[in-house]
TORKOL-4160 file (C-alpha; in steps of 0.2 Angstrom, whole numbers, padded with zeros to 4 digits, m for minus):
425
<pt num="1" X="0000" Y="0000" Z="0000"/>
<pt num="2" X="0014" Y="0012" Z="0004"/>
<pt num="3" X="0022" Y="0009" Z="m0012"/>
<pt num="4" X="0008" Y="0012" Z="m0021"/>
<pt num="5" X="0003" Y="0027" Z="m0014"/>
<pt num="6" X="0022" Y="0034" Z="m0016"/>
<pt num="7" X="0020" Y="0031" Z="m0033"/>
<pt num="8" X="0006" Y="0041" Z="m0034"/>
<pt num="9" X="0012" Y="0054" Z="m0027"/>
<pt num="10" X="0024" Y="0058" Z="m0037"/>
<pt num="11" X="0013" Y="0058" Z="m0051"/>
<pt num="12" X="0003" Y="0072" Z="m0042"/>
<pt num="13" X="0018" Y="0081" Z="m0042"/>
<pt num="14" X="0020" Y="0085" Z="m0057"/>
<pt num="15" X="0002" Y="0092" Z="m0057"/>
<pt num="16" X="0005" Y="0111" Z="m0058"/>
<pt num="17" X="m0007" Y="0121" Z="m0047"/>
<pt num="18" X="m0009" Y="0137" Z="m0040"/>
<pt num="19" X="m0014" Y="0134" Z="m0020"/>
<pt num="20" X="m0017" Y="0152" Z="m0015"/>
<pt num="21" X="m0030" Y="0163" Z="m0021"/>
<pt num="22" X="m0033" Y="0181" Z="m0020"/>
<pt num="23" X="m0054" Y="0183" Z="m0011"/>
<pt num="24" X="m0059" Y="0200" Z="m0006"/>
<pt num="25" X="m0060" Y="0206" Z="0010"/>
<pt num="26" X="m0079" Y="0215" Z="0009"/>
<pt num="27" X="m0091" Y="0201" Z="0011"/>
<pt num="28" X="m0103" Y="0199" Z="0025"/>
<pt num="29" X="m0097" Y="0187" Z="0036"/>
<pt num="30" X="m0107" Y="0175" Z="0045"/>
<pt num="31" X="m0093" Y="0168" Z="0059"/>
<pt num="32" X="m0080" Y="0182" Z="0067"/>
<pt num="33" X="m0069" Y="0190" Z="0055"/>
<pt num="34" X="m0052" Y="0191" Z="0065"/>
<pt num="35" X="m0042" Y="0206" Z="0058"/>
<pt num="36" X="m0020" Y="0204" Z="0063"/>
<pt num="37" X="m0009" Y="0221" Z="0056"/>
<pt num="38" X="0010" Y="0216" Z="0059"/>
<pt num="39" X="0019" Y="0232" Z="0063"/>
<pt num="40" X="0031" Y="0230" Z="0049"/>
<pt num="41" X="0019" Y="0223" Z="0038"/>
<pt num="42" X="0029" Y="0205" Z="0034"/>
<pt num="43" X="0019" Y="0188" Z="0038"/>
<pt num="44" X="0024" Y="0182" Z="0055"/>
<pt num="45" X="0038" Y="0166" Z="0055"/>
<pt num="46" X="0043" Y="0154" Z="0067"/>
<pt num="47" X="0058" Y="0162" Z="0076"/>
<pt num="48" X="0054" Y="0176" Z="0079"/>
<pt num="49" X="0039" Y="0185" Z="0088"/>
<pt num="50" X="0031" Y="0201" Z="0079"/>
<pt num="51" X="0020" Y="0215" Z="0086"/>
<pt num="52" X="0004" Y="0215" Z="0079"/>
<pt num="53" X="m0015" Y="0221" Z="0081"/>
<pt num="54" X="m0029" Y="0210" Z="0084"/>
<pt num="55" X="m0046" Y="0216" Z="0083"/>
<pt num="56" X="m0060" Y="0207" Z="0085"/>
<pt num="57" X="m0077" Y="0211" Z="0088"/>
<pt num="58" X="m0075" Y="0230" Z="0086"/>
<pt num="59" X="m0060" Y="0227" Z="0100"/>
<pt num="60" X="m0043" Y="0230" Z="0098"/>
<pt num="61" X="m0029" Y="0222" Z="0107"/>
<pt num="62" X="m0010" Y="0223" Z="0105"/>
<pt num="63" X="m0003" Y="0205" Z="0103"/>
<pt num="64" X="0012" Y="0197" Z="0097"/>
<pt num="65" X="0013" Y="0182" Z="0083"/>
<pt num="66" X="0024" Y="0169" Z="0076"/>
<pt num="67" X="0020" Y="0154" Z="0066"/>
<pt num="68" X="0020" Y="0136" Z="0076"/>
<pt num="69" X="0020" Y="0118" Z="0071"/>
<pt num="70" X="0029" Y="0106" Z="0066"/>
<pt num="71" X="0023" Y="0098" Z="0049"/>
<pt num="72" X="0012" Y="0111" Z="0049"/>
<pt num="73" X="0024" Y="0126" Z="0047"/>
<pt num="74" X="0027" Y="0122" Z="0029"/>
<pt num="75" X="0011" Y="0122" Z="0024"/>
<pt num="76" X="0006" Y="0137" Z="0015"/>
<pt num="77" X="m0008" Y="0141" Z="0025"/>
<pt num="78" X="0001" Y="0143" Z="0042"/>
<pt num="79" X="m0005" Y="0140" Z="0059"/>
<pt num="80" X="0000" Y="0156" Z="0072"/>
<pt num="81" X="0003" Y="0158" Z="0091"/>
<pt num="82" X="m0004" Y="0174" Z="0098"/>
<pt num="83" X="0000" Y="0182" Z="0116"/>
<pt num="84" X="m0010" Y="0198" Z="0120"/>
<pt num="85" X="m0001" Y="0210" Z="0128"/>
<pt num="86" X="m0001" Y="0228" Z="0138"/>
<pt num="87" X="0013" Y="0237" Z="0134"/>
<pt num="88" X="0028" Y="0226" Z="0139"/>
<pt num="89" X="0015" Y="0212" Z="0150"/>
<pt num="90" X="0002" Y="0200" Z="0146"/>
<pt num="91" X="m0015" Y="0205" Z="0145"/>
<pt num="92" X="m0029" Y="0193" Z="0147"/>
<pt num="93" X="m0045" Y="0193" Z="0137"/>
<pt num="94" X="m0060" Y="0181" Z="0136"/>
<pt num="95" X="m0061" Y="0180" Z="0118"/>
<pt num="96" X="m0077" Y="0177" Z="0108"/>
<pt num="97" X="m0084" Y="0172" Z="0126"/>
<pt num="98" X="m0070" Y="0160" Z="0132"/>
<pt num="99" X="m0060" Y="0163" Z="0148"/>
<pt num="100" X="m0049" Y="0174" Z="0150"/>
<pt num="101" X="m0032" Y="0171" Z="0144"/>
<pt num="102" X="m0016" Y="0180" Z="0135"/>
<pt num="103" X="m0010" Y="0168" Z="0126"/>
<pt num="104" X="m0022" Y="0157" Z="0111"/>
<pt num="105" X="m0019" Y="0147" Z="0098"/>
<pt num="106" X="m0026" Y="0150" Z="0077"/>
<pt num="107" X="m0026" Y="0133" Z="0071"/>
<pt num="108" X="m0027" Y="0134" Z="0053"/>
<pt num="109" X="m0036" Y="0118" Z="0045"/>
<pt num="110" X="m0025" Y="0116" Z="0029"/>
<pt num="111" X="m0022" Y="0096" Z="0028"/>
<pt num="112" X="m0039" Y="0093" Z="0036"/>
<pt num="113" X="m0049" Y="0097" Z="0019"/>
<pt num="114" X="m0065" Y="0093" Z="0027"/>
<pt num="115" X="m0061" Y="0108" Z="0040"/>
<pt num="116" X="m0069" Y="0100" Z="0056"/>
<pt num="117" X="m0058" Y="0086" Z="0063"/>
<pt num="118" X="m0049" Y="0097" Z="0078"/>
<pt num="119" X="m0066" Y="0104" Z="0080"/>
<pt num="120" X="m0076" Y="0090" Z="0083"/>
<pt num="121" X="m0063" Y="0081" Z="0092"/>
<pt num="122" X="m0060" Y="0091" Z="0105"/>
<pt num="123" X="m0078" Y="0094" Z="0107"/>
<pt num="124" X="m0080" Y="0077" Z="0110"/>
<pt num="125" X="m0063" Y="0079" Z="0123"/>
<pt num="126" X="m0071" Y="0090" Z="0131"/>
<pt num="127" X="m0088" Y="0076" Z="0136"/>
<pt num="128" X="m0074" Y="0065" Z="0140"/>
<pt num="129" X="m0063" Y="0076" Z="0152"/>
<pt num="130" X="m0064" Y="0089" Z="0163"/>
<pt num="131" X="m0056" Y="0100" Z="0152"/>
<pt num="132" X="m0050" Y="0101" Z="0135"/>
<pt num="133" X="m0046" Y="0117" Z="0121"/>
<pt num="134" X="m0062" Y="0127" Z="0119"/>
<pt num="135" X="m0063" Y="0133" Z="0100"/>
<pt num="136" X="m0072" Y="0147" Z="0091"/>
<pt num="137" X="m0074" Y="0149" Z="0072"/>
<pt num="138" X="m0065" Y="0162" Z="0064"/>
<pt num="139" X="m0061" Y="0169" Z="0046"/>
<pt num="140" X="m0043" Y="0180" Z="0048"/>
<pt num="141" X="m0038" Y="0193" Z="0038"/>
<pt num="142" X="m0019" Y="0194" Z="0038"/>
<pt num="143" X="m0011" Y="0210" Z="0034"/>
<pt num="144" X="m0026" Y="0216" Z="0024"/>
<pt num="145" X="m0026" Y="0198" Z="0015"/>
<pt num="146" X="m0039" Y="0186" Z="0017"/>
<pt num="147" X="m0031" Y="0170" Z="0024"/>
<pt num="148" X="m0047" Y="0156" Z="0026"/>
<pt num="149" X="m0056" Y="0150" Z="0039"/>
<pt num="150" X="m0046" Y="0147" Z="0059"/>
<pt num="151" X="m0050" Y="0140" Z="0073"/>
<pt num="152" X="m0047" Y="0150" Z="0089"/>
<pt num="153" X="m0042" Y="0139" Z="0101"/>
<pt num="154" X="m0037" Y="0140" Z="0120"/>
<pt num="155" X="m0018" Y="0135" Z="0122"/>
<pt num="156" X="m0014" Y="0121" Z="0135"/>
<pt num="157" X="m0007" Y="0126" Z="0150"/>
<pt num="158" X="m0009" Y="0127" Z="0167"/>
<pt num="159" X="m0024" Y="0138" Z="0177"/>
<pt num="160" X="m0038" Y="0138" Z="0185"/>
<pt num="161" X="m0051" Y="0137" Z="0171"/>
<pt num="162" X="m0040" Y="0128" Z="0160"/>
<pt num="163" X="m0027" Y="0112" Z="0169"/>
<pt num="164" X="m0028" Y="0117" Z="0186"/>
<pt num="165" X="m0015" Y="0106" Z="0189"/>
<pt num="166" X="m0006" Y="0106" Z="0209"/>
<pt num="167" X="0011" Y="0120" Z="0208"/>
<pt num="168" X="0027" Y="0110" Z="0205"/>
<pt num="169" X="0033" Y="0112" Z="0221"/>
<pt num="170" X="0016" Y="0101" Z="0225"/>
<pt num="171" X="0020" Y="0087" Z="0213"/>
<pt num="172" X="0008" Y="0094" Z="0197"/>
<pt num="173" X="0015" Y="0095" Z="0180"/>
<pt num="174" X="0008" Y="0095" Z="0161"/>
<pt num="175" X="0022" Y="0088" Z="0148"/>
<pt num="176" X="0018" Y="0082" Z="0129"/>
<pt num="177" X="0026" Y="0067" Z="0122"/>
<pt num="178" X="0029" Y="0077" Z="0104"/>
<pt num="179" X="0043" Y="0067" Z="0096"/>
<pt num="180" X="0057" Y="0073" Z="0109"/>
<pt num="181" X="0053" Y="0093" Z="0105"/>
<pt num="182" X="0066" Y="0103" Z="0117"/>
<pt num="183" X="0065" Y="0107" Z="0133"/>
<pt num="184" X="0061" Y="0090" Z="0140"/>
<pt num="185" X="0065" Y="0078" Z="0154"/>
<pt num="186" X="0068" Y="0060" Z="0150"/>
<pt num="187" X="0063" Y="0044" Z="0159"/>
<pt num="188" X="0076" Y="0029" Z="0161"/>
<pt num="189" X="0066" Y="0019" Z="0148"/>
<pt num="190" X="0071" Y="0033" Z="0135"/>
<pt num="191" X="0054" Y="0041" Z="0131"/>
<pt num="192" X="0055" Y="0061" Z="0130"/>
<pt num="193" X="0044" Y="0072" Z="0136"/>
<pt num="194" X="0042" Y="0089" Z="0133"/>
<pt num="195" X="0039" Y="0101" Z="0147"/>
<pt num="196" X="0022" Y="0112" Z="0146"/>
<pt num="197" X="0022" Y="0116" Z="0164"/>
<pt num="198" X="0035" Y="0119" Z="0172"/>
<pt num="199" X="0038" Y="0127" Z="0157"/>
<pt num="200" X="0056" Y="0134" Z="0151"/>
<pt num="201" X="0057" Y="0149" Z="0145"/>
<pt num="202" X="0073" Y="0159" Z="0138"/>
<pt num="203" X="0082" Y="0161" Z="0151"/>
<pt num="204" X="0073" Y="0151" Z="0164"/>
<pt num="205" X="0078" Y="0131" Z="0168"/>
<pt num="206" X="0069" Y="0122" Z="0180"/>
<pt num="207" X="0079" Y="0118" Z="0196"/>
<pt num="208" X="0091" Y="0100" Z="0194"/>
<pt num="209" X="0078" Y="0093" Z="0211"/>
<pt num="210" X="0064" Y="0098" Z="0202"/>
<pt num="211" X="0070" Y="0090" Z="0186"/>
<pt num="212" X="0080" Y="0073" Z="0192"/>
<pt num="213" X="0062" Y="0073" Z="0204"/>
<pt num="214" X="0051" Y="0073" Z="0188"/>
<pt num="215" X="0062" Y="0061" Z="0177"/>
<pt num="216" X="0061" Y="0047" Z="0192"/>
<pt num="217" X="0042" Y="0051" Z="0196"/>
<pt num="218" X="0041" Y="0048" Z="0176"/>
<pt num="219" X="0052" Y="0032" Z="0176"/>
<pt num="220" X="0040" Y="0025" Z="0188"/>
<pt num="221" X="0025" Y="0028" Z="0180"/>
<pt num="222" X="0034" Y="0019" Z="0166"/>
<pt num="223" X="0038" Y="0003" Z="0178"/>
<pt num="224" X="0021" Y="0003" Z="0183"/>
<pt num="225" X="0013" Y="m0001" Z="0168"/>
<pt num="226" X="0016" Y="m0020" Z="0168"/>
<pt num="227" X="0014" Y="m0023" Z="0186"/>
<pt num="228" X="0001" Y="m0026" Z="0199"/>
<pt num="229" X="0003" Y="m0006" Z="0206"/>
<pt num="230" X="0000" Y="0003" Z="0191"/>
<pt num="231" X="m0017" Y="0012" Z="0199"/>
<pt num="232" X="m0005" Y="0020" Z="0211"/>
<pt num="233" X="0003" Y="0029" Z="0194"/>
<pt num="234" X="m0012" Y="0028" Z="0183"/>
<pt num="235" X="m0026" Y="0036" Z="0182"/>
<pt num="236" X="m0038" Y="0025" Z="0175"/>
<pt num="237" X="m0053" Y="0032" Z="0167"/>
<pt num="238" X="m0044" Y="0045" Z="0160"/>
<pt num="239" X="m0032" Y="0030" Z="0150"/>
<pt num="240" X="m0046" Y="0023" Z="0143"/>
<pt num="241" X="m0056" Y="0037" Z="0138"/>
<pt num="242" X="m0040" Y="0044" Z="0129"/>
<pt num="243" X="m0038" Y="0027" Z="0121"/>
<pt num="244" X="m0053" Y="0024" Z="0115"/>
<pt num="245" X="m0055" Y="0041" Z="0105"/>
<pt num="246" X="m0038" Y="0040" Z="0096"/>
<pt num="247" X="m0044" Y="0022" Z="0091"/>
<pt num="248" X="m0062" Y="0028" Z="0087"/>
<pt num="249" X="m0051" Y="0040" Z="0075"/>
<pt num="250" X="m0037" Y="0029" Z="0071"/>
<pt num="251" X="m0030" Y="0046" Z="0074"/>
<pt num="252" X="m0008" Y="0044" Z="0067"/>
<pt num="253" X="m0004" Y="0056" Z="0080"/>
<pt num="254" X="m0014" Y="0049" Z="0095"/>
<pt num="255" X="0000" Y="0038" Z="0101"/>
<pt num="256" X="0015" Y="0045" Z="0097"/>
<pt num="257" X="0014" Y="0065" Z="0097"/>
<pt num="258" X="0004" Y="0079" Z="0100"/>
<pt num="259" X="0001" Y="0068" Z="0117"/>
<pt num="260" X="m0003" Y="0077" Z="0134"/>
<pt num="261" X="m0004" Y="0071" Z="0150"/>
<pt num="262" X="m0004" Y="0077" Z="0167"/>
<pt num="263" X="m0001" Y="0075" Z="0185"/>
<pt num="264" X="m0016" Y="0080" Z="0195"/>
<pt num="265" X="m0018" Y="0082" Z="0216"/>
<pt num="266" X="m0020" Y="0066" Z="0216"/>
<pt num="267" X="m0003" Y="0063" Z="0212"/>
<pt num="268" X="m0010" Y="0052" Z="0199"/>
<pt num="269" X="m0005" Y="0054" Z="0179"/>
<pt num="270" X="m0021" Y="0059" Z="0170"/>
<pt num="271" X="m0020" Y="0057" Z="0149"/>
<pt num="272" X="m0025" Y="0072" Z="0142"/>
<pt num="273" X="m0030" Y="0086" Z="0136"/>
<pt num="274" X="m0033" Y="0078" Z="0118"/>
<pt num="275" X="m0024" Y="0091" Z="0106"/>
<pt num="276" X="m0024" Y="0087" Z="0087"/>
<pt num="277" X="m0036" Y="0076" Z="0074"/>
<pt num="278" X="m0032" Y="0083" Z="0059"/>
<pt num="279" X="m0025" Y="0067" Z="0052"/>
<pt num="280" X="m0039" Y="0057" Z="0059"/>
<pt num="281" X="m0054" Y="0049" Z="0051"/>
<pt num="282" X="m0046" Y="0043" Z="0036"/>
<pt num="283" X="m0035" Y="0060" Z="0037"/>
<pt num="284" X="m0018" Y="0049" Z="0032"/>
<pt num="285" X="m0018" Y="0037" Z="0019"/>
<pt num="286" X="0000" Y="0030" Z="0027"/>
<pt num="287" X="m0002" Y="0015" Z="0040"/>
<pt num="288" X="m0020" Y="0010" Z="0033"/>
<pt num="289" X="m0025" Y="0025" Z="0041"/>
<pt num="290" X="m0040" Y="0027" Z="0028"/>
<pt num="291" X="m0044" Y="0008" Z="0032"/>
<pt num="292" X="m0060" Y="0008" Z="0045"/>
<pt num="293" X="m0050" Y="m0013" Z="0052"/>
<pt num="294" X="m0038" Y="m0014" Z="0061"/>
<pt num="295" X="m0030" Y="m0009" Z="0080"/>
<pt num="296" X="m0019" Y="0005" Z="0081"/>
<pt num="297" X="m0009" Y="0001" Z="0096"/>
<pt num="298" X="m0007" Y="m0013" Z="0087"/>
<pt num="299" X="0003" Y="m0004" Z="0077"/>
<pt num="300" X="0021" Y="m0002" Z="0088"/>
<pt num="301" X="0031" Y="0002" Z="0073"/>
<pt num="302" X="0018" Y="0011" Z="0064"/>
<pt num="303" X="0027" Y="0028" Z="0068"/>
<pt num="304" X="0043" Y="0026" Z="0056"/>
<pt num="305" X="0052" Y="0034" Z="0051"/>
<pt num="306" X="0050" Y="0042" Z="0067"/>
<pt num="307" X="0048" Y="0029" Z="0079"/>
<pt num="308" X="0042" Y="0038" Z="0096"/>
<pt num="309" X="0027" Y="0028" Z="0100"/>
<pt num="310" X="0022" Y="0022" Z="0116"/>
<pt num="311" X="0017" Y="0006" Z="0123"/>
<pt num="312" X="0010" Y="0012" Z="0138"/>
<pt num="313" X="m0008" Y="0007" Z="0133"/>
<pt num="314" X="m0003" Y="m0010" Z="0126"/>
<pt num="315" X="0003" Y="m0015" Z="0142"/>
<pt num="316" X="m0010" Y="m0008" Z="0155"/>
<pt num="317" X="m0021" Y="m0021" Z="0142"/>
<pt num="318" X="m0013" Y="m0035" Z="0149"/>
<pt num="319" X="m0022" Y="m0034" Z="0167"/>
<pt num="320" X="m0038" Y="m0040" Z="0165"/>
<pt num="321" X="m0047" Y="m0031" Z="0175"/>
<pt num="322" X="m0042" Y="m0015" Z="0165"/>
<pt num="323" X="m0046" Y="m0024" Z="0149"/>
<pt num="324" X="m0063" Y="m0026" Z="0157"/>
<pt num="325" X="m0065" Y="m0009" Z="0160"/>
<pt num="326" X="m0059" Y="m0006" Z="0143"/>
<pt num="327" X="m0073" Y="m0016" Z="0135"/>
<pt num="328" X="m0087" Y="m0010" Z="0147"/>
<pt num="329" X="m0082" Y="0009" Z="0143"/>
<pt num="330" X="m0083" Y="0008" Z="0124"/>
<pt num="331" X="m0101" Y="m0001" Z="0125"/>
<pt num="332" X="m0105" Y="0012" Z="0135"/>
<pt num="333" X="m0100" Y="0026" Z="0125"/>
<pt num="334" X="m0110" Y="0016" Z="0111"/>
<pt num="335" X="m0128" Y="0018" Z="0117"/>
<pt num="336" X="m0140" Y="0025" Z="0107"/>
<pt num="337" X="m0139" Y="0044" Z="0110"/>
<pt num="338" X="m0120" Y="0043" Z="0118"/>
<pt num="339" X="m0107" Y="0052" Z="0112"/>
<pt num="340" X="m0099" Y="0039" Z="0101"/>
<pt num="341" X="m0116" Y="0033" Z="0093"/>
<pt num="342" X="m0120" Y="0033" Z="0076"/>
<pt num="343" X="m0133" Y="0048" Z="0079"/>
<pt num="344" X="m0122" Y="0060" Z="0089"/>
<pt num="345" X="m0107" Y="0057" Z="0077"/>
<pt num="346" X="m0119" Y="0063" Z="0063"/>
<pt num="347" X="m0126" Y="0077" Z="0071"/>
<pt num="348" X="m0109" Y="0084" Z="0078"/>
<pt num="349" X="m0102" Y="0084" Z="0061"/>
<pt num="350" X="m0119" Y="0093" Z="0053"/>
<pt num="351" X="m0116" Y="0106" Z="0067"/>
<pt num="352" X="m0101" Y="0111" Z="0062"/>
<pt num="353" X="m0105" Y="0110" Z="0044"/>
<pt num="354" X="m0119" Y="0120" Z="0044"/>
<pt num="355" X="m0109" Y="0134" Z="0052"/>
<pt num="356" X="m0096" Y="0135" Z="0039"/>
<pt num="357" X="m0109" Y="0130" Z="0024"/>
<pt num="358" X="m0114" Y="0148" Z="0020"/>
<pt num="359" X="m0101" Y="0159" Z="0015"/>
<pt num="360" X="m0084" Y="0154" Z="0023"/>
<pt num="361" X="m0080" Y="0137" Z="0018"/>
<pt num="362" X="m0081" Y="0144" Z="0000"/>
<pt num="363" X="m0070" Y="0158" Z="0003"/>
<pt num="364" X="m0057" Y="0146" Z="0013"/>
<pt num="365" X="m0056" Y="0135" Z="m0003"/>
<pt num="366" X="m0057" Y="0151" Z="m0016"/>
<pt num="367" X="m0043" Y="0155" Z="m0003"/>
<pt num="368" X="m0031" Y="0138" Z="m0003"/>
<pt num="369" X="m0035" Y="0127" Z="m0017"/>
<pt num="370" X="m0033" Y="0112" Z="m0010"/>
<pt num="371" X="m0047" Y="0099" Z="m0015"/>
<pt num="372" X="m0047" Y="0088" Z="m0027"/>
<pt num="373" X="m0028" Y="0093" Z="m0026"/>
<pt num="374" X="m0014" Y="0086" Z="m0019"/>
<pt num="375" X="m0007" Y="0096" Z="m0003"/>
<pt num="376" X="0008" Y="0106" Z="m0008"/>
<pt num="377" X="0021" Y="0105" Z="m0001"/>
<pt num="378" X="0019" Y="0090" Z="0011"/>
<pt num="379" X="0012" Y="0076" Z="m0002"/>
<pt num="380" X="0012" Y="0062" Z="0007"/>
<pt num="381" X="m0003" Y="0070" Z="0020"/>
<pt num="382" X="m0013" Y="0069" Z="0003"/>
<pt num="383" X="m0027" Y="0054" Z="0003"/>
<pt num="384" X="m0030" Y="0045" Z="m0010"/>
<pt num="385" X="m0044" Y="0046" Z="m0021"/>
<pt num="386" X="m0046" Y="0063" Z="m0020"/>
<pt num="387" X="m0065" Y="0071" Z="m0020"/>
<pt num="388" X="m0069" Y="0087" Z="m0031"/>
<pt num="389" X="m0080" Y="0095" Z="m0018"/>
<pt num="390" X="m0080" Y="0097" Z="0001"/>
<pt num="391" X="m0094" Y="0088" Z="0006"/>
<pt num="392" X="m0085" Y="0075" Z="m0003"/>
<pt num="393" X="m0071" Y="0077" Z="0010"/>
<pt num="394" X="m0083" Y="0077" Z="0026"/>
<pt num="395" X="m0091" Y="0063" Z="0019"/>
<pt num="396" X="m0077" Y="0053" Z="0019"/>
<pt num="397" X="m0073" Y="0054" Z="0036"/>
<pt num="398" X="m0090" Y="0052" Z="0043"/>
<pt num="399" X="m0091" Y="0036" Z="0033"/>
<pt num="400" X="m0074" Y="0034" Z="0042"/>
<pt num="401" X="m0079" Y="0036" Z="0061"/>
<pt num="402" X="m0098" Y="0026" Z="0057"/>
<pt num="403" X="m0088" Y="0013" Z="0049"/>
<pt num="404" X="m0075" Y="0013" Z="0061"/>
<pt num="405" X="m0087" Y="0013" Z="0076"/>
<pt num="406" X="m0096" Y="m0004" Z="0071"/>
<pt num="407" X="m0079" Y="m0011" Z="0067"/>
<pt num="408" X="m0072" Y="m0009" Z="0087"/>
<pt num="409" X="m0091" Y="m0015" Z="0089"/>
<pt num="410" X="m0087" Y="m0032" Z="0082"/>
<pt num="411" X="m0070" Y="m0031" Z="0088"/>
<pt num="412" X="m0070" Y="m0026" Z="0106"/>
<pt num="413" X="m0074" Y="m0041" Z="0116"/>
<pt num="414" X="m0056" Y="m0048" Z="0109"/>
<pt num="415" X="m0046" Y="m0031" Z="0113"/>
<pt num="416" X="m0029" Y="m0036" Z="0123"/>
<pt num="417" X="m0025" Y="m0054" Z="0117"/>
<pt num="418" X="m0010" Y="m0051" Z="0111"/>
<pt num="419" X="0003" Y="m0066" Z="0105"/>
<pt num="420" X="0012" Y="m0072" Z="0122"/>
<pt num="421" X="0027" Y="m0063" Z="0128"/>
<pt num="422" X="0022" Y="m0048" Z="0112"/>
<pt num="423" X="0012" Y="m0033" Z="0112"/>
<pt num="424" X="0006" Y="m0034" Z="0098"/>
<pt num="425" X="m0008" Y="m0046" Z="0089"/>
C-alpha cells in the first residue's frame, strides 16, 4: 500500500497548481472575521515574535505572533501563536466568550480538507474530560489579505479554568510526548517528554531537584505499567477514555505526538488534554490509516520513520481487570444517543458544517486550493482518491468514524489478546 501510494504521489507532483488565491475582503461574514496588522507589515515566521493588532469584535488588542507547528509550518496556510499583551506584559482577554487568557492558539485547518476534525474532536474531549481546548470559528484577515477559515483555540497550559494542575513544588505538572521537541525531561526507559508546565522559558531552567524529581516520578510511572501497582501511577478512566478516542479516529498522532498528560492532586498521571485530529478519520492514507480494520496500538512500529510511539496502553491491556473496564467503557459510549453513537457522530459533524456551509467554507477553498488537489508541499498527507468537492471530504470521514465505530463493535470483546510474551496481535 505504501508503495503504491508513493507512486502516486509523485505523479501528483507534477500536477501544476496554484494553492493560493486572492478573495476579497468585503463580504458579510457570518462567523467572526479576525483582523492581525503586523507592525512592519511582513507575515509572521517561526523564530521570531512580531508585534501585531488583533481586533475582534470591534475590539482591539496589541498581541504578538509567530507561526507554530511542526509539519504544519510548511504548509502554506500557516498556523500562528498569539500572546496579547499591555505594553511590555500580558494582557488577558476572554475572547469570543472563552475565559480569559493572553495567550491562544489560530489553528489553521489546511491538511484537514474537510475543515472539522480538531473541532469535533476536542468537542467530543471535552464530554470526556474535565477540560479540553475550547474553540471558536474564525475567518482571519492577515495584513489586509484574506487567509481562510481558523479556529481559535485555548492554548494548554496550566490555570484555573484551563489544567488546574497542583504547583510543581506540589508534585503537578503538564508535559507532551511530541517526538522529543526541546526542553524535555527524559525517563530511564528513553521516552521524551516535553515540558508544558514547568515550562522553560529563555532564560529560565527548572531547578536540577525539580527535574532529576520529575524524570524518576516519570520512570516509575513507566515501571508501573506492567505490574500489579499501576493504579498508584495511573489514572484510569482517563487512559481509557483517551484510548478509546484516538482508536475511534485511528488518529496517526494519538500515540505518538501531539500527546498530553498530566499529573493531578491526586498525584496520579491523567492522559490528556486531547490536542490534534487533523490526520484522523481517514486524514492519512499511510499506515492504513483510511482503512476503518484494524488496531492501532497494534501498530508499535507504525510511527517510522520516526519511531516515538508508546506502549503504555498495550501494556496496562494486559491486566484484565483494565481490559474489562476497557470493553465496558466503549459499549457504553455506544448507546444509542451517547457520544460515540452513530446519531451524535452525525449530528456533531452537521453542526459544524452548517456553520461553515454559507459563505466561509467557499472563501477558505477560493482561498487555498486544495481539493481535489494534492497538498503542496507536504504530499504524502494527501489521501487518496481525491473528491472534487468538500462535502465529498466530510463525507469521507463520517463514513470513516460510522464505519470505524461498528468495526471496534465487532472487535472489542477480543481487545488485549495479544501473542504471548508480544504486544502486539
Amino acid at each position: 500500500m505504501l508503495y503504491r501510494f508513493l507512486t502516486a504521489v509523485l505523479t501528483l507532483t507534477s500536477v501544476a497548481c496554484t494553492h493560493a488565491g486572492r478573495v476579497d475582503t468585503d463580504f458579510a461574514p457570518t462567523i467572526p472575521v479576525m483582523w492581525i496588522d503586523v507592525d512592519d507589515g511582513k507575515n509572521p515566521g517561526k523564530n521570531k515574535e512580531r508585534d501585531a493588532v488583533l481586533e475582534l469584535e470591534g475590539k482591539r488588542y496589541q498581541a504578538r505572533i509567530k507561526t507554530r507547528g511542526s509539519s504544519s509550518a510548511y504548509y502554506p496556510k500557516k498556523q500562528f501563536g498569539l500572546k496579547l499583551r499591555a505594553g511590555d506584559s500580558p494582557l488577558e482577554a476572554g475572547l469570543l466568550g472563552m475565559p480569559r487568557a493572553s495567550s491562544w492558539v489560530l489553528a489553521s485547518p489546511y491538511a484537514d480538507k474537510t475543515l472539522i476534525k480538531n473541532v469535533l474532536g476536542l468537542a467530543q474531549a471535552r464530554k470526556l474530560f474535565p477540560y479540553a481546548p475550547r474553540t471558536r470559528w474564525v475567518e482571519l484577515i492577515l495584513n489586509d489579505e484574506y487567509h481562510g477559515v481558523y479556529t481559535l483555540t485555548e492554548k494548554i497550559e496550566r490555570g484555573r479554568n484551563k489544567l488546574d494542575v497542583p504547583s510543581v513544588e506540589d508534585g503537578g505538572f503538564i508535559l507532551n510526548v511530541d517526538a522529543g521537541d526541546p526542553p524535555y525531561v527524559e525517563s530511564e526507559q528513553g521516552t521524551k517528554y516535553t515540558l508544558v508546565y514547568p515550562e522553560e522559558d529563555g532564560d529560565e531552567k527548572i531547578s536540577a531537584p525539580v527535574r532529576d524529581g520529575l524524570e524518576e516520578w516519570l520512570t516509575a510511572f513507566e515501571a508501573s505499567l506492567s505490574s500489579e501497582n499501576y493504579t498508584d501511577y495511573v489514572h484510569v478512566q482517563s487512559f481509557i477514555d483517551y484510548f478509546l478516542q484516538q482508536e475511534l479516529w485511528k488518529n496517526i498522532d494519538g500515540f505518538r505526538k501531539s500527546m498530553y498528560l498530566h499529573k493531578d492532586a491526586d498525584q496520579k498521571v491523567h492522559m490528556g488534554p486531547s490536542w490534534d485530529f487533523d490526520l484522523g478519520a481517514a486524514g492519512l492514507s499511510f499506515y492504513d490509516g483510511t482503512e476503518p480494520e484494524g488496531w492501532l496500538h497494534a501498530q508499535l512500529d507504525y510511527a517510522w520513520p520516526s519511531p516515538d510511539c508508546v506502549s503504555w496502553f498495550n501494556e496496562l491491556l494486559r491486566h484484565p481487570e483494565y481490559r474489562e473496564r476497557v470493553i465496558s467503557r466503549w459499549k457504553e459510549l455506544r448507546k444509542a444517543g451517547a457520544l460515540f453513537s452513530d446519531d451524535r457522530i452525525r449530528s456533531m459533524i452537521h453542526e459544524n458544517v452548517q456553520v461553515l456551509s454559507n459563505g466561509p467554507a467557499g472563501r477558505n477553498f477560493d482561498r487555498w486550493k486544495v481539493i481535489n488537489r494534492p497538498l503542496f508541499p507536504v504530499f504524502f498527507f494527501t489521501v487518496l482518491p481525491m473528491y472534487d468537492t468538500w462535502e465529498g471530504e466530510v463525507g469521507r470521514s463520517q463514513t470513516f468514524l460510522l464505519d470505524r465505530a461498528a468495526w471496534i463493535d465487532a472487535h472489542i470483546e477480543n481487545i488485549g489478546h495479544f501473542e504471548e510474551a508480544k504486544l502486539t496481535y
